[in-house]
Biopython code that builds the backbone (N, CA, C, O; Angstrom):
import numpy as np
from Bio.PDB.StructureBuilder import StructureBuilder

atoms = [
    (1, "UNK", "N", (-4.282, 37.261, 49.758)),
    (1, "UNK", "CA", (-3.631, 36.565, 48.658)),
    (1, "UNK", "C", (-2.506, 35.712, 49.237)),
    (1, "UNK", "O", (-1.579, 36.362, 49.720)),
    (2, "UNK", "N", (-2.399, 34.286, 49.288)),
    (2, "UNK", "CA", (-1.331, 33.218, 49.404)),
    (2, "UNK", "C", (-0.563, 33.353, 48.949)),
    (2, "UNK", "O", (-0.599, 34.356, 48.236)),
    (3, "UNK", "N", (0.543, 32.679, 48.926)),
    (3, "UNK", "CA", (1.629, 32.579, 47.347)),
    (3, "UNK", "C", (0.723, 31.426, 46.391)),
    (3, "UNK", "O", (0.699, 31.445, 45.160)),
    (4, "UNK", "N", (0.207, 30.718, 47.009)),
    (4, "UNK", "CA", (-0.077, 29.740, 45.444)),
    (4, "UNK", "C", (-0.219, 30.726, 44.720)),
    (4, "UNK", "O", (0.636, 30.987, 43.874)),
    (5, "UNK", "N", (-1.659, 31.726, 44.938)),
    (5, "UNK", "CA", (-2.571, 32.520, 44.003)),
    (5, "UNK", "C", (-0.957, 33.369, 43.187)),
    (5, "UNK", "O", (-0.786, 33.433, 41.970)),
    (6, "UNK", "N", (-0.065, 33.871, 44.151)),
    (6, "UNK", "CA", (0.682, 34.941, 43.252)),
    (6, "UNK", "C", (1.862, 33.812, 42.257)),
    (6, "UNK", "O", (2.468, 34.204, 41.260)),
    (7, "UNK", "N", (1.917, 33.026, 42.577)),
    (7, "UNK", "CA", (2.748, 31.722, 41.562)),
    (7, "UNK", "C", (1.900, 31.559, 40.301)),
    (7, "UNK", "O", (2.280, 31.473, 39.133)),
    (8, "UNK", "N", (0.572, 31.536, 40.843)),
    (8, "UNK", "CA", (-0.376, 31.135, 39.779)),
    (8, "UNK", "C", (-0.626, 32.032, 38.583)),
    (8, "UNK", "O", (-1.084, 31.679, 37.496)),
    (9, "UNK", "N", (-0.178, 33.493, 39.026)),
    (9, "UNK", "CA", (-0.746, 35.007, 38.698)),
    (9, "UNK", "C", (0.635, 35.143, 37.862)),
    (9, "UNK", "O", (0.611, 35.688, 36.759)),
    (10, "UNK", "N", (1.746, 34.677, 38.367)),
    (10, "UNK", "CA", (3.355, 34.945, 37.797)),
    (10, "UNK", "C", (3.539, 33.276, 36.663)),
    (10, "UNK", "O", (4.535, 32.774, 36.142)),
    (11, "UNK", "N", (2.699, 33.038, 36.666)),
    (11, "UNK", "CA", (2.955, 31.828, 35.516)),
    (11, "UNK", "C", (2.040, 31.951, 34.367)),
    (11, "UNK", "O", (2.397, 31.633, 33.233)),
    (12, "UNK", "N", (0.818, 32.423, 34.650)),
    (12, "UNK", "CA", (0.008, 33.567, 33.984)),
    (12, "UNK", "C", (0.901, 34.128, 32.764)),
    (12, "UNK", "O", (0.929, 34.039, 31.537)),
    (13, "UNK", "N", (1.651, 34.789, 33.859)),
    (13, "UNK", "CA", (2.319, 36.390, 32.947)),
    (13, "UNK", "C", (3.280, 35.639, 32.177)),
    (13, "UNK", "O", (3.262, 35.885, 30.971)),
    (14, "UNK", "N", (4.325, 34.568, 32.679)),
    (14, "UNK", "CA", (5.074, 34.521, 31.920)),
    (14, "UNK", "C", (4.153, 33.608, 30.884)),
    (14, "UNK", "O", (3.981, 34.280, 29.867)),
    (15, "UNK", "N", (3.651, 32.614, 30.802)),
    (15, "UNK", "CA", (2.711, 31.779, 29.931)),
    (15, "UNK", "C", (2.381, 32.838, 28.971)),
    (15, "UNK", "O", (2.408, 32.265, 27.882)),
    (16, "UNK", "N", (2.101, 33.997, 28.792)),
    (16, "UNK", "CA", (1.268, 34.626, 27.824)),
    (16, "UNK", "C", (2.594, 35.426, 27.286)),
    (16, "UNK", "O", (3.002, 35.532, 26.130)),
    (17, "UNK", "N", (3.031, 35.858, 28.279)),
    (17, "UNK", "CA", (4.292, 36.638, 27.331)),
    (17, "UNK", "C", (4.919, 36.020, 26.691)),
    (17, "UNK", "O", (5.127, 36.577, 25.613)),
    (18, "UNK", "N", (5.637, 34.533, 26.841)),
    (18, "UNK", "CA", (5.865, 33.169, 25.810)),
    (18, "UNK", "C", (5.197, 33.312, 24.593)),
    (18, "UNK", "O", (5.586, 33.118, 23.441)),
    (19, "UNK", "N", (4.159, 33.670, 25.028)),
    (19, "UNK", "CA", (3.053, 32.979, 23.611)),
    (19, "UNK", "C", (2.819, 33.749, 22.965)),
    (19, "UNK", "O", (2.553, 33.447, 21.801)),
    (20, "UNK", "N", (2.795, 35.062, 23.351)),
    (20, "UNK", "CA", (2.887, 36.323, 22.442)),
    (20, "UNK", "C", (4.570, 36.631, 21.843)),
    (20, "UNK", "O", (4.841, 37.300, 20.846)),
    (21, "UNK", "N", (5.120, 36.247, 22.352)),
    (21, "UNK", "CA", (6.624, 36.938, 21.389)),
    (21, "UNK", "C", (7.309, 35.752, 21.093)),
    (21, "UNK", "O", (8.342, 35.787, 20.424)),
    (22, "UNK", "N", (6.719, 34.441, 21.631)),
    (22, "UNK", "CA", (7.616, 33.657, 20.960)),
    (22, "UNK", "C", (7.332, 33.012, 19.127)),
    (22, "UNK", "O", (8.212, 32.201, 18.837)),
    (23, "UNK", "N", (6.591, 33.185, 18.288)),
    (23, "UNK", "CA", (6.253, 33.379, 17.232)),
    (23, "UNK", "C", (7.118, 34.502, 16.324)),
    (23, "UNK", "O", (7.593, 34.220, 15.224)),
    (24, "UNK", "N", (7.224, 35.594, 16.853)),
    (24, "UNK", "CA", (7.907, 36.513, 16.524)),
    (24, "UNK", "C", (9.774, 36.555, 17.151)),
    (24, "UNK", "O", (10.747, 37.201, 16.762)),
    (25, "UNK", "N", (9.674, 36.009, 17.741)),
    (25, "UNK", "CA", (11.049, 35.789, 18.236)),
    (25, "UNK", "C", (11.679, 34.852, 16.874)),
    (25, "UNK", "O", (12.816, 35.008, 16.427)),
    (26, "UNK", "N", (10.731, 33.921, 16.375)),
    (26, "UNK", "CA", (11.357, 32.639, 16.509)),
    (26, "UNK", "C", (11.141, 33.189, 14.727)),
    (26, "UNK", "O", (12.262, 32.934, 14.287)),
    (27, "UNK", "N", (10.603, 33.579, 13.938)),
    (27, "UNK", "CA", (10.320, 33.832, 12.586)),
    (27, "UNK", "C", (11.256, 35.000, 12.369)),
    (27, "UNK", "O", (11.716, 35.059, 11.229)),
    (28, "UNK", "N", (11.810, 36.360, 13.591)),
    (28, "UNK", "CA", (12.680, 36.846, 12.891)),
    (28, "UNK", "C", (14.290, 35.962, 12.992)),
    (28, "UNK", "O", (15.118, 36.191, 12.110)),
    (29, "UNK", "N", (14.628, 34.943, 14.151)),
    (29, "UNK", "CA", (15.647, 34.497, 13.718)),
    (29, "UNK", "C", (15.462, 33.506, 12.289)),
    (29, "UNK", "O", (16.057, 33.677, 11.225)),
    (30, "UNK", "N", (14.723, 32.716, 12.522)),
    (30, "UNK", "CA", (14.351, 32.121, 11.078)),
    (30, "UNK", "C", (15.086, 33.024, 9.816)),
    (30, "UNK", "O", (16.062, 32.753, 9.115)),
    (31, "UNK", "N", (14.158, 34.247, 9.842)),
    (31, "UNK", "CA", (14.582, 35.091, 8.866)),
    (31, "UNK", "C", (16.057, 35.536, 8.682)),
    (31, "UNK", "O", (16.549, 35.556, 7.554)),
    (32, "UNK", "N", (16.932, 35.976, 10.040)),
    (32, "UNK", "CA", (18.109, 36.145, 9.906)),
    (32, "UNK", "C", (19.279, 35.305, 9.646)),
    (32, "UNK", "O", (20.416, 35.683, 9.365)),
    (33, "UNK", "N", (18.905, 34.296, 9.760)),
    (33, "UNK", "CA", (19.935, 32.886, 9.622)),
    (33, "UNK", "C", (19.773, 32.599, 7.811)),
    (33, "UNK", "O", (20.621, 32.405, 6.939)),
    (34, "UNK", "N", (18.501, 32.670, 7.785)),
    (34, "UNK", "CA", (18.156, 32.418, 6.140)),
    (34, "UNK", "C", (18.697, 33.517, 5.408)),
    (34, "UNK", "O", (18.900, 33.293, 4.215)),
    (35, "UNK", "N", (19.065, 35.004, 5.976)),
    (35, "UNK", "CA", (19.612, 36.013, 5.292)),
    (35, "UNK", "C", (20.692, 35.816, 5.424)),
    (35, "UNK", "O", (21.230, 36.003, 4.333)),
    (36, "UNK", "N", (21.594, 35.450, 6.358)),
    (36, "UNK", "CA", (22.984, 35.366, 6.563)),
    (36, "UNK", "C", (23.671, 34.371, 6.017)),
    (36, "UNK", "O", (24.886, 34.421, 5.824)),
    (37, "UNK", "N", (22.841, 33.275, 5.694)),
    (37, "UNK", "CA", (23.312, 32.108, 5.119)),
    (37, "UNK", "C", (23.371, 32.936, 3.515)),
    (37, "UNK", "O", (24.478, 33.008, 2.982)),
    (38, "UNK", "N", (22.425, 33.407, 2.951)),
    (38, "UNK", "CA", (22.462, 33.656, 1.821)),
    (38, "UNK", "C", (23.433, 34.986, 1.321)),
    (38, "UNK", "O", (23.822, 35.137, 0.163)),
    (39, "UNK", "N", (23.682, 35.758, 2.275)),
    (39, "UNK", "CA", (24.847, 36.589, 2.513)),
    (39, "UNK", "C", (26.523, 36.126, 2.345)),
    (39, "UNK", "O", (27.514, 36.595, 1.785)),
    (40, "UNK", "N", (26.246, 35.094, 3.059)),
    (40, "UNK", "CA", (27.773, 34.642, 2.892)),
    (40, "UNK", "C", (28.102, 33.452, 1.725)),
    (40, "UNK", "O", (29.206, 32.942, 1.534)),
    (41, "UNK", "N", (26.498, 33.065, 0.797)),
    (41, "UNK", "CA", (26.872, 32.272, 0.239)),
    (41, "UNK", "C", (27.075, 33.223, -0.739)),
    (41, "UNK", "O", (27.730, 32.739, -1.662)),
    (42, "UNK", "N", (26.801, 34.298, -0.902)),
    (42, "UNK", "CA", (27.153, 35.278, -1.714)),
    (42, "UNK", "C", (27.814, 36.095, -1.955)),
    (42, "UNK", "O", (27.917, 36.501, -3.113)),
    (43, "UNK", "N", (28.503, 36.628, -0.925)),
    (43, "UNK", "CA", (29.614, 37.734, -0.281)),
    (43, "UNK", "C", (29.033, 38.881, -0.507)),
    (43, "UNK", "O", (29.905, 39.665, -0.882)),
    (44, "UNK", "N", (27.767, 39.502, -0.464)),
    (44, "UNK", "CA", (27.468, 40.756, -0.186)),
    (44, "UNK", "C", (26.737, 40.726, 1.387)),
    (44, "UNK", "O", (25.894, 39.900, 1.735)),
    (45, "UNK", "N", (27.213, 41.695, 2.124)),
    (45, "UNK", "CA", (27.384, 41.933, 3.086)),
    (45, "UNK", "C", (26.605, 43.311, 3.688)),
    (45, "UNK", "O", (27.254, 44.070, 4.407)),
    (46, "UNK", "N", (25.777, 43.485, 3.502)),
    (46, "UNK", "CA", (25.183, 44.909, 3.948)),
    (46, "UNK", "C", (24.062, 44.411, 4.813)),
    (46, "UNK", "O", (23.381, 43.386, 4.775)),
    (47, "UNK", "N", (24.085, 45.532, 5.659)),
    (47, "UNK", "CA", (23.423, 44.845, 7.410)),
    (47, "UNK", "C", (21.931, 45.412, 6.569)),
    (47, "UNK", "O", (20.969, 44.648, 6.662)),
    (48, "UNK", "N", (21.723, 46.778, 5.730)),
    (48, "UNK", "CA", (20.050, 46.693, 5.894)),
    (48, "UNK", "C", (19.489, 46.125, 5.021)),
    (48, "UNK", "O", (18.327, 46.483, 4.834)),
    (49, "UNK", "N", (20.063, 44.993, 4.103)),
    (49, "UNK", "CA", (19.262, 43.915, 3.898)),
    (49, "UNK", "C", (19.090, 42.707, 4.976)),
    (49, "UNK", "O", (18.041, 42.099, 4.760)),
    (50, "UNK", "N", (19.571, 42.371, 5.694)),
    (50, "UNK", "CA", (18.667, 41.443, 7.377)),
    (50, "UNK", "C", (17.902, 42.468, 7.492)),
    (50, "UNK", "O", (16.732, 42.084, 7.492)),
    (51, "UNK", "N", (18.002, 43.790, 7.607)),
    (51, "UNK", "CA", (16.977, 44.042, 8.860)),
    (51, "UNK", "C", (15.951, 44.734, 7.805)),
    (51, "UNK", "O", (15.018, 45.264, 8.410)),
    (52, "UNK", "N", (15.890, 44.836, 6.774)),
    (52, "UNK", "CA", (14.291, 44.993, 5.866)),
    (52, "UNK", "C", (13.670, 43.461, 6.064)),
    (52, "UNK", "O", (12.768, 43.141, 6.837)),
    (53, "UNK", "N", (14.316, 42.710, 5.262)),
    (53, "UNK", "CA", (13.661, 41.333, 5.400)),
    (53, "UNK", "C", (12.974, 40.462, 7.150)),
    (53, "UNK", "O", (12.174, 39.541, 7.313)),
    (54, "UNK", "N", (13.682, 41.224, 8.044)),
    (54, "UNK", "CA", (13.458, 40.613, 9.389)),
    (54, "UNK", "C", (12.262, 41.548, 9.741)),
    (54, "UNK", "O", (11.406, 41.106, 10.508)),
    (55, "UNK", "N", (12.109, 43.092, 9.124)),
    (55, "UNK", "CA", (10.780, 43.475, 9.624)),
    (55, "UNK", "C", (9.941, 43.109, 8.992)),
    (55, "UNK", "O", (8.851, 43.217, 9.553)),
    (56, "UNK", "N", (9.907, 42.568, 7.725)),
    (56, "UNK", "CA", (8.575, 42.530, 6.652)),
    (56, "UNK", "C", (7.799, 40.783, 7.465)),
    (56, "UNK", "O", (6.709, 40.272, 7.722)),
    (57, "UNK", "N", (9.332, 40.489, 7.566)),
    (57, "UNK", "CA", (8.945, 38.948, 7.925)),
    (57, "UNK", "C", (8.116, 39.017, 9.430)),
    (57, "UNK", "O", (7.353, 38.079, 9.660)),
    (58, "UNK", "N", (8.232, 39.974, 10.338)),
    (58, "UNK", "CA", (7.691, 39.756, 11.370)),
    (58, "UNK", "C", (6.268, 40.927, 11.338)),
    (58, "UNK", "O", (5.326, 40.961, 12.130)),
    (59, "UNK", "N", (6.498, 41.721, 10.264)),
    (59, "UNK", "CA", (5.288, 42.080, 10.129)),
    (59, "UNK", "C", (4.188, 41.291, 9.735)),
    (59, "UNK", "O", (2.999, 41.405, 10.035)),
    (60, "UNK", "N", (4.836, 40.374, 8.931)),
    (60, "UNK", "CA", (3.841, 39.230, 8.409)),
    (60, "UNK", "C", (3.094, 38.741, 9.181)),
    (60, "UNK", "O", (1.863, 38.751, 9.158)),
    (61, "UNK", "N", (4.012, 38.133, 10.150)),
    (61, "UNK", "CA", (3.585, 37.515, 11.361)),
    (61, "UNK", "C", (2.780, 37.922, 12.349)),
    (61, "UNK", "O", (2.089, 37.202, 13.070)),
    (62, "UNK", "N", (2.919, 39.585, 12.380)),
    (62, "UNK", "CA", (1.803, 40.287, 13.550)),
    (62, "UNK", "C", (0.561, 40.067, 12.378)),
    (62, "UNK", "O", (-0.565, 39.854, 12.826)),
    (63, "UNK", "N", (0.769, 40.121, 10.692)),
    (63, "UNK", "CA", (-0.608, 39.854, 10.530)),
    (63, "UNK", "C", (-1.388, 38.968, 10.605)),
    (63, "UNK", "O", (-2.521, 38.932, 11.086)),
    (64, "UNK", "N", (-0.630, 38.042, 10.003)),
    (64, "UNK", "CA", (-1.219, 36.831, 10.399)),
    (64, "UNK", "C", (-1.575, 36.252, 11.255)),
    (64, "UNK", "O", (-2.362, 35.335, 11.018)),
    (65, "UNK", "N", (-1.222, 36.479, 12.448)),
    (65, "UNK", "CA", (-1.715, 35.870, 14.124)),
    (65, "UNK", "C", (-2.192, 37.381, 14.718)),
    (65, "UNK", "O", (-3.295, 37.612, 15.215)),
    (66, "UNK", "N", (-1.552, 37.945, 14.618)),
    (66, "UNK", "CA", (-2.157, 39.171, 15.406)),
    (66, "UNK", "C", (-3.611, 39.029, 16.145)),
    (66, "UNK", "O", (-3.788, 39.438, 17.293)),
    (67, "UNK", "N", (-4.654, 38.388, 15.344)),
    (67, "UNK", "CA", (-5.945, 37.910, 16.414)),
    (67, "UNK", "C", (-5.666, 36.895, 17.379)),
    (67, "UNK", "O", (-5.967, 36.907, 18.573)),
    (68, "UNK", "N", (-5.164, 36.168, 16.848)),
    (68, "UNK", "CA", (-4.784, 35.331, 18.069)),
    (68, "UNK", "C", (-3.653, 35.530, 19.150)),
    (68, "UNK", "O", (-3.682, 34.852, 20.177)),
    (69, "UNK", "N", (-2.658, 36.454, 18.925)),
    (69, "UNK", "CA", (-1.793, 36.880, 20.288)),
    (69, "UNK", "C", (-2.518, 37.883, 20.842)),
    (69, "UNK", "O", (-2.424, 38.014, 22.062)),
    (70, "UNK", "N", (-3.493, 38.910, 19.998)),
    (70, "UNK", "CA", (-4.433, 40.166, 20.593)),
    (70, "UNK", "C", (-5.251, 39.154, 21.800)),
    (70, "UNK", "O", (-4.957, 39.514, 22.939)),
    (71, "UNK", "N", (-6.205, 37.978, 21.748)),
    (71, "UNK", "CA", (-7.034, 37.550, 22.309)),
    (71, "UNK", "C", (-6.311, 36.645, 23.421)),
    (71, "UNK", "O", (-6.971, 36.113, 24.314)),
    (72, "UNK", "N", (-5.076, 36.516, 23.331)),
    (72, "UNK", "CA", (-4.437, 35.942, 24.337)),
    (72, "UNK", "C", (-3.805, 36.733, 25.559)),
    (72, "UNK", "O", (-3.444, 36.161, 26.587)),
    (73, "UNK", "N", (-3.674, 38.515, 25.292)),
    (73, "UNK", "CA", (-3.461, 38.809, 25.804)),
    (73, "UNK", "C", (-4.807, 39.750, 26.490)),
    (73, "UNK", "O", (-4.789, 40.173, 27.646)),
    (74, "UNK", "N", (-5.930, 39.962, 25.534)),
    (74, "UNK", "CA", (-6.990, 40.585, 26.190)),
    (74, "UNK", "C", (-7.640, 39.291, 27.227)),
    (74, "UNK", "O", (-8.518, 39.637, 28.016)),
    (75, "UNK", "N", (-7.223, 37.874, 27.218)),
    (75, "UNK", "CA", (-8.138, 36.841, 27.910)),
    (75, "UNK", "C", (-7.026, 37.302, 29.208)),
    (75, "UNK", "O", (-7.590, 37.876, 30.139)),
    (76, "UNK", "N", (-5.936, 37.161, 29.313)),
    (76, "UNK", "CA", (-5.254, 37.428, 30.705)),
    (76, "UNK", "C", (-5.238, 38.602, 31.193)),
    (76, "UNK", "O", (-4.999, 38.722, 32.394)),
    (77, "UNK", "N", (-5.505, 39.829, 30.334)),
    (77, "UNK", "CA", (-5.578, 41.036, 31.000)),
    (77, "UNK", "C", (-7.273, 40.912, 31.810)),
    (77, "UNK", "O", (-7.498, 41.294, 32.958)),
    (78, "UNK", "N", (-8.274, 40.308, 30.901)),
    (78, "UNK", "CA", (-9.606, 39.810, 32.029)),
    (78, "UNK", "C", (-9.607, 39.348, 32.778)),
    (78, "UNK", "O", (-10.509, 39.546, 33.593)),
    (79, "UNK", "N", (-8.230, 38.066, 33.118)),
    (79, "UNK", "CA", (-8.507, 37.037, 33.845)),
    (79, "UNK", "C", (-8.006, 38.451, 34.886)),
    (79, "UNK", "O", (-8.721, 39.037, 35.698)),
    (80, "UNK", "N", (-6.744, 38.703, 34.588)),
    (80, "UNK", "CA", (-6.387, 39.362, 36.111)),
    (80, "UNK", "C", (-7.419, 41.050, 36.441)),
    (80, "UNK", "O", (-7.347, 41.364, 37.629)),
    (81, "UNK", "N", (-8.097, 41.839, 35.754)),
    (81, "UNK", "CA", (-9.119, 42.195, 36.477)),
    (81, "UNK", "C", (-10.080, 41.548, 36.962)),
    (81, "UNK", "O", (-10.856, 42.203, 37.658)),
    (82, "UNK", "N", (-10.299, 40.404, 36.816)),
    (82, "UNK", "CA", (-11.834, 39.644, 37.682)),
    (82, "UNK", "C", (-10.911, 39.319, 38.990)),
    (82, "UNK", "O", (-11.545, 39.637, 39.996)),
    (83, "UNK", "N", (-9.784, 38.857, 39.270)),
    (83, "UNK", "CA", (-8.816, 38.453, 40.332)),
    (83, "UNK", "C", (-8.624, 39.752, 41.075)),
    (83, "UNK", "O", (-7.936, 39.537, 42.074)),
    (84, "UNK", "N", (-8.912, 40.799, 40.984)),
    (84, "UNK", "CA", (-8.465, 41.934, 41.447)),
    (84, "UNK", "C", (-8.919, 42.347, 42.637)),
    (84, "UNK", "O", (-8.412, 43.311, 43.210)),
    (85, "UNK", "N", (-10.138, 41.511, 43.237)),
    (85, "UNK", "CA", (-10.717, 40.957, 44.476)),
    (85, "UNK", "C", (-9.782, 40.309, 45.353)),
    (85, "UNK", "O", (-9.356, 40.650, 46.457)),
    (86, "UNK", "N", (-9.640, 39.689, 44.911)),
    (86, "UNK", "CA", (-8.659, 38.602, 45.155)),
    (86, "UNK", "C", (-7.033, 38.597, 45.338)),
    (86, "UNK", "O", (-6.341, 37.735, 45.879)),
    (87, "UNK", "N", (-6.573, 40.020, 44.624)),
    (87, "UNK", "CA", (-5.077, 40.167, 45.157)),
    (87, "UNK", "C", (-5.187, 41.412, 45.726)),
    (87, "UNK", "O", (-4.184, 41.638, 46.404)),
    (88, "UNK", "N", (-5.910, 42.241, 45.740)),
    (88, "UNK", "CA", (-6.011, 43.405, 47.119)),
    (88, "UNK", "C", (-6.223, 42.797, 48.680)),
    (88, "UNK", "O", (-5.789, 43.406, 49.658)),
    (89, "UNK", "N", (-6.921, 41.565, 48.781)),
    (89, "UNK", "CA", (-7.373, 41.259, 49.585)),
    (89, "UNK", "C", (-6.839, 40.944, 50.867)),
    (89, "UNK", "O", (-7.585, 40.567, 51.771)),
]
sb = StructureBuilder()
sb.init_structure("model")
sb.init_model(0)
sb.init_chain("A")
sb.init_seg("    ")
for serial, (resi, resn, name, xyz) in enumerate(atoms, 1):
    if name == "N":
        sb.init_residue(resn, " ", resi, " ")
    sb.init_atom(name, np.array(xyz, "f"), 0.0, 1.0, " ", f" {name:<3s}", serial, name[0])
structure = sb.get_structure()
Protein backbone atom coordinates (compact mmCIF):
# COMPACT_ATOMS: atom_id res chain seq x y z
CA UNK A 1 0.00 0.00 0.00
CA UNK A 2 1.52 3.65 -1.18
CA UNK A 3 0.31 6.71 0.44
CA UNK A 4 -1.76 7.72 -2.61
CA UNK A 5 -3.96 4.45 -1.92
CA UNK A 6 -4.05 5.45 2.08
CA UNK A 7 -4.95 9.42 1.12
CA UNK A 8 -7.41 7.93 -1.13
CA UNK A 9 -8.81 5.42 1.71
CA UNK A 10 -8.66 8.67 4.37
CA UNK A 11 -10.75 10.91 1.98
CA UNK A 12 -13.08 7.99 1.60
CA UNK A 13 -13.71 8.12 5.34
CA UNK A 14 -13.89 11.57 5.77
CA UNK A 15 -16.21 12.06 2.39
CA UNK A 16 -18.80 9.67 3.87
CA UNK A 17 -18.67 10.71 7.39
CA UNK A 18 -19.51 14.44 5.90
CA UNK A 19 -22.32 13.01 4.20
CA UNK A 20 -23.72 11.02 6.78
CA UNK A 21 -23.86 13.60 9.74
CA UNK A 22 -23.80 16.53 7.90
CA UNK A 23 -27.72 16.58 7.23
CA UNK A 24 -28.21 15.95 10.75
CA UNK A 25 -25.73 18.31 12.01
CA UNK A 26 -27.11 20.95 9.98
CA UNK A 27 -31.24 20.34 10.66
CA UNK A 28 -30.57 20.07 14.43
CA UNK A 29 -28.88 23.55 14.43
CA UNK A 30 -31.58 24.74 12.07
CA UNK A 31 -33.87 23.52 14.73
CA UNK A 32 -32.07 25.18 17.66
CA UNK A 33 -31.67 28.67 16.36
CA UNK A 34 -35.44 28.48 15.25
CA UNK A 35 -36.15 27.44 19.02
CA UNK A 36 -34.04 30.03 20.53
CA UNK A 37 -35.13 32.69 18.40
CA UNK A 38 -38.64 31.84 19.40
CA UNK A 39 -37.58 31.55 23.08
CA UNK A 40 -36.36 34.85 23.41
CA UNK A 41 -38.98 36.32 21.31
CA UNK A 42 -41.01 35.06 24.00
CA UNK A 43 -39.19 34.95 27.29
CA UNK A 44 -39.83 31.42 28.22
CA UNK A 45 -36.77 29.84 28.72
CA UNK A 46 -36.69 26.12 29.50
CA UNK A 47 -33.77 24.07 27.96
CA UNK A 48 -36.20 20.77 27.39
CA UNK A 49 -38.13 22.44 24.98
CA UNK A 50 -34.74 22.78 22.34
CA UNK A 51 -33.90 19.54 23.09
CA UNK A 52 -37.53 17.66 22.44
CA UNK A 53 -37.88 19.65 19.29
CA UNK A 54 -34.02 19.04 18.18
CA UNK A 55 -34.65 15.19 18.64
CA UNK A 56 -38.01 14.87 16.84
CA UNK A 57 -36.44 17.14 14.20
CA UNK A 58 -33.47 14.91 13.65
CA UNK A 59 -35.42 11.95 14.03
CA UNK A 60 -37.25 13.12 11.11
CA UNK A 61 -34.34 13.34 9.32
CA UNK A 62 -32.85 9.75 10.07
CA UNK A 63 -36.34 8.97 8.54
CA UNK A 64 -36.41 10.49 5.85
CA UNK A 65 -32.86 9.88 4.40
CA UNK A 66 -31.96 7.14 6.50
CA UNK A 67 -31.83 4.94 3.02
CA UNK A 68 -29.77 7.06 1.61
CA UNK A 69 -26.99 7.74 4.46
CA UNK A 70 -27.58 3.63 5.26
CA UNK A 71 -26.38 3.01 1.42
CA UNK A 72 -23.67 5.46 1.63
CA UNK A 73 -22.20 4.00 4.28
CA UNK A 74 -22.83 0.19 3.35
CA UNK A 75 -21.19 1.35 -0.42
CA UNK A 76 -17.81 2.43 1.56
CA UNK A 77 -17.86 -0.18 4.08
CA UNK A 78 -17.77 -2.58 0.47
CA UNK A 79 -15.55 -0.43 -1.15
CA UNK A 80 -13.00 -0.89 1.74
CA UNK A 81 -13.52 -4.79 2.13
CA UNK A 82 -12.85 -5.42 -1.68
CA UNK A 83 -9.46 -3.07 -0.96
CA UNK A 84 -8.53 -5.30 1.81
CA UNK A 85 -6.09 -7.03 -0.70
CA UNK A 86 -4.77 -4.17 -1.26
CA UNK A 87 -3.99 -2.55 2.21
CA UNK A 88 -2.55 -5.77 3.88
CA UNK A 89 -0.35 -5.96 1.11
Amino acid sequence: MNPTDTVTLMVGFIRTCLLVSTPLLVASLVAGLIVGIMQTATQVNEASVSYVVKVVVVVGVVVALGPTLASEMVRYTRECFTNVAEVVK
